[in-house]
Steps between C-alpha positions, in 0.01 A plus 500: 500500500845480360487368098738197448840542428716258332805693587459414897388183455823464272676626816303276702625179347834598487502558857344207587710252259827628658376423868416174325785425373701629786365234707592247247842544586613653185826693519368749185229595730729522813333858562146446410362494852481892428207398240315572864611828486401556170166397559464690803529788317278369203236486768530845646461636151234289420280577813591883513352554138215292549390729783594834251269356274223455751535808629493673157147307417388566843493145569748465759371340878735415791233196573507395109853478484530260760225236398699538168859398705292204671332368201831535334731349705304264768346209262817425305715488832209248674535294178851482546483445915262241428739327248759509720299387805450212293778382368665599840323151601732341334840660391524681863607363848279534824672787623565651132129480452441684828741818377333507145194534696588783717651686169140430285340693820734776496465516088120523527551801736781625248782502815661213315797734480521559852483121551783421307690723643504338816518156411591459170878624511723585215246475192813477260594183695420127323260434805304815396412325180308224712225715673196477270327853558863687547418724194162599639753764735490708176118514472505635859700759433296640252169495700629648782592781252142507355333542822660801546474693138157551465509747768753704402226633180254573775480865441481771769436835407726743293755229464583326163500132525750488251768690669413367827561120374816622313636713747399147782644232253858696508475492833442165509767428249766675661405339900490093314767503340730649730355239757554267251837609488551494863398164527758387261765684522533584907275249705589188234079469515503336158152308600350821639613700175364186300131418646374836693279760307693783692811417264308413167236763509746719308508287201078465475510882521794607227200275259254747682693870436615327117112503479417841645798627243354363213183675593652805516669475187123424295324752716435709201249228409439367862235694640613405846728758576277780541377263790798355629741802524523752721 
């Protein structure tokens, strides 16, 4: 299990603050819809050294890790459904109420992202800032991510896990963002390069390799290597 640090959490509320105050409409914070991106790669960092941990105390299970995700993540987004379901009742029109709806399913099922990206349209627009669950798209992201690590520190024989996740998460790196790129740049897909994992996994994994790195760097006390590398 990965001890607390202050420093991320630090990080953390920075991020979030300047996505907060982004959508307050403050100029000073004109940029800080890329408080996303920093926590993107918080995450990645996060979750990579939690599973070098495990796997150094010989504690690390495919099956734990993802009770941990749903215990995690699915009561606090209910709660929050459930609140908006609610007041929905009230603040929302027929057909408004109908939409929400359809985005709480996909959110549940973390495709939220996915949703949005077919109905919600620009999310920097002012009608963006009327869908209830619209920042739920995020949260998607990152469990569509999560499904997939685990299995990457499955280890076959005679190969390190730890060069086989570095030498996959540059791969990764360098195939997202130059989709990400293409999206923006060439096809004008600003809601593809926005909402779909194939364009933000490269952000979740830089958080990932920063955490492989720093491994590296402490393996003199970190045990792990002799296991991990090649």
């Amino acid at each position: 299990m990965l001890a607390y640090r202050k420093e991320i959490d630090g990080l953390r509320a920075i991020a979030v603050m300047a996505v907060f105050f982004h959508h307050l409409g403050l100029q000073l914070f004109s940029g800080g819809y890329v408080g996303v991106d920093v926590f993107f790669v918080i995450s990645g960092y996060v979750i990579f050294r939690s599973i070098l941990n495990e796997l150094n105390e010989n504690t690390f299970s495919v099956r734990l890790f993802y009770e941990r995700r749903i215990r995690r993540t699915l009561p606090p987004l209910i709660l929050v459904i459930l609140l908006c379901l609610v007041a929905g009742l009230w603040i929302l029109t027929p057909k408004e109420y109908i939409e929400m709806s359809k985005s709480a399913i996909a959110a549940l099922f973390s495709v939220s992202n996915f949703y949005f990206n077919d109905n919600a349209g620009n999310y920097f627009s002012a009608a963006a800032n009327t869908i209830p669950l619209l920042h739920t798209w995020s949260l998607g992201v990152e469990e569509q991510f999560y499904l997939l690590v685990p299995l990457l520190f499955l280890k076959p024989k005679k190969v390190g896990v730890l060069s086989r996740v570095r030498n996959t998460l540059l791969i990764v790196i360098a195939l997202t963002f130059s989709y990400n790129l293409y999206e923006i740049y060439y096809r004008g897909g600003l809601h593809d390069a926005f909402y779909l994992p194939i364009a933000r996994f490269w952000e979740i994994s830089i958080g990932g390799l920063l955490a492989l790195t720093e491994s590296h760097w402490n393996s003199k006390s970190f045990p792990l290597k002799s296991y991990l590398v090649d």
